[in-house]
N, C-alpha and C positions, 0 to 999 in steps of 0.2 A: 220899300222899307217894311223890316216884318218886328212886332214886340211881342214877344212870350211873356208869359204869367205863369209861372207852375202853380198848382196848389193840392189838397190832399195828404201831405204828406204828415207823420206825427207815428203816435207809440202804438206797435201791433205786438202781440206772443206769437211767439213761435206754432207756425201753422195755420197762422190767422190768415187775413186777406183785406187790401187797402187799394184805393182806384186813386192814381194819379189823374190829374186833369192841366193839360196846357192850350192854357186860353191865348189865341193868334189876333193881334190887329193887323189891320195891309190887306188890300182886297185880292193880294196875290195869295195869298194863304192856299187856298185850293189847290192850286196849282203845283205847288212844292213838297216834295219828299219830306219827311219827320224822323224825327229819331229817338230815343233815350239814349242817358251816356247816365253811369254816375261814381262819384269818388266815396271810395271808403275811407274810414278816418288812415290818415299815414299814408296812404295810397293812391295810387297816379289816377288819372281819372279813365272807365273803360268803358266800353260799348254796349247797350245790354238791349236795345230792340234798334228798329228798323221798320220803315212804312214807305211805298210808293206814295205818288198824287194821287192813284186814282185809289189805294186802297187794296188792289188787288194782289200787291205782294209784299211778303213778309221776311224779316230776316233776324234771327234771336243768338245769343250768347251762347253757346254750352250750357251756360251756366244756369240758366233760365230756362229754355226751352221745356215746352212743360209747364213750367207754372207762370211764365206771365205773358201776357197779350196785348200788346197794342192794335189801338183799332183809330181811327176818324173819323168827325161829325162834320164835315162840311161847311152845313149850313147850318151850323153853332163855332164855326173857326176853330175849334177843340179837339184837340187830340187827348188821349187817354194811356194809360198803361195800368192795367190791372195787375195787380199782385196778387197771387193765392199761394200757398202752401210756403209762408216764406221762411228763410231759417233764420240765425243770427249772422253769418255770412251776408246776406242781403242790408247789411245797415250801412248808410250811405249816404252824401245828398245826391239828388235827383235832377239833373237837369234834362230840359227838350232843348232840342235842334230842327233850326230848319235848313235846308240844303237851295238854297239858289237858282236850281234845274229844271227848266221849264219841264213839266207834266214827264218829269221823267220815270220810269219803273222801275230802274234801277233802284235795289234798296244798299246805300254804303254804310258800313260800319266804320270808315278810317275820321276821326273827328276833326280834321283838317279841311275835312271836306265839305263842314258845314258851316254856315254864316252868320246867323243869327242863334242866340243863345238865351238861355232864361235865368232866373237870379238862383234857381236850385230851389227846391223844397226838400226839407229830412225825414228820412225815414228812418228809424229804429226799432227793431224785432228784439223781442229780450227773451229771457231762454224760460 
């Protein structure tokens, strides 16, 4: 069993920059794929990073690529997504995912695919 904790998220301007952080209990954490996904106000919720287990690959939005980055700490159970350059299109809550795949490198975008989920953090860019 895995529990997320989002946190980081709160009020940037436009062009600023703000680090999500999801805190994993479960000593499987390591092992498992991560993701971001988040919902804009009125809108469905979408895909916006991707992370192997081991780290070594990566998978981003259109939307994003470019300015944000998901990374993992391991040995803090923490995964991250940086935000820089963000616009007001980026306002949303924030949720992490973790995918169930032993040490898989596959990085998936389809949010079906993942299993455990976090209660969301908000983000809002103002112009």
């Amino acid at each position: 069993q895995v529990q997320l904790v989002e946190s980081g998220g709160g009020l940037v301007q436009t062009g600023g920059s703000l680090r999500l952080s999801c805190a994993a209990s479960g000593r499987t954490f390591s092992n498992y794929p991560m993701a971001w996904f988040r919902q804009p106000p009125g809108k469905e919720q979408e895909f916006v990073a991707a992370l192997s287990w081991s780290g070594g690959s990566t998978r981003y939005a259109d939307s994003v690529r470019g300015r944000f980055t998901i990374s993992r700490d391991n040995a803090k159970n923490t995964v991250y997504l940086q935000l820089n350059s963000v616009k007001p299109e980026d306002t949303a809550v924030y949720y992490c995912a973790a995918r169930a795949a032993y040490r898989t490198e596959f990085t998936d975008s389809t949010k079906s695919s993942y299993n455990y989920w976090g209660q969301g953090t908000q983000v809002t860019v103002s112009s």
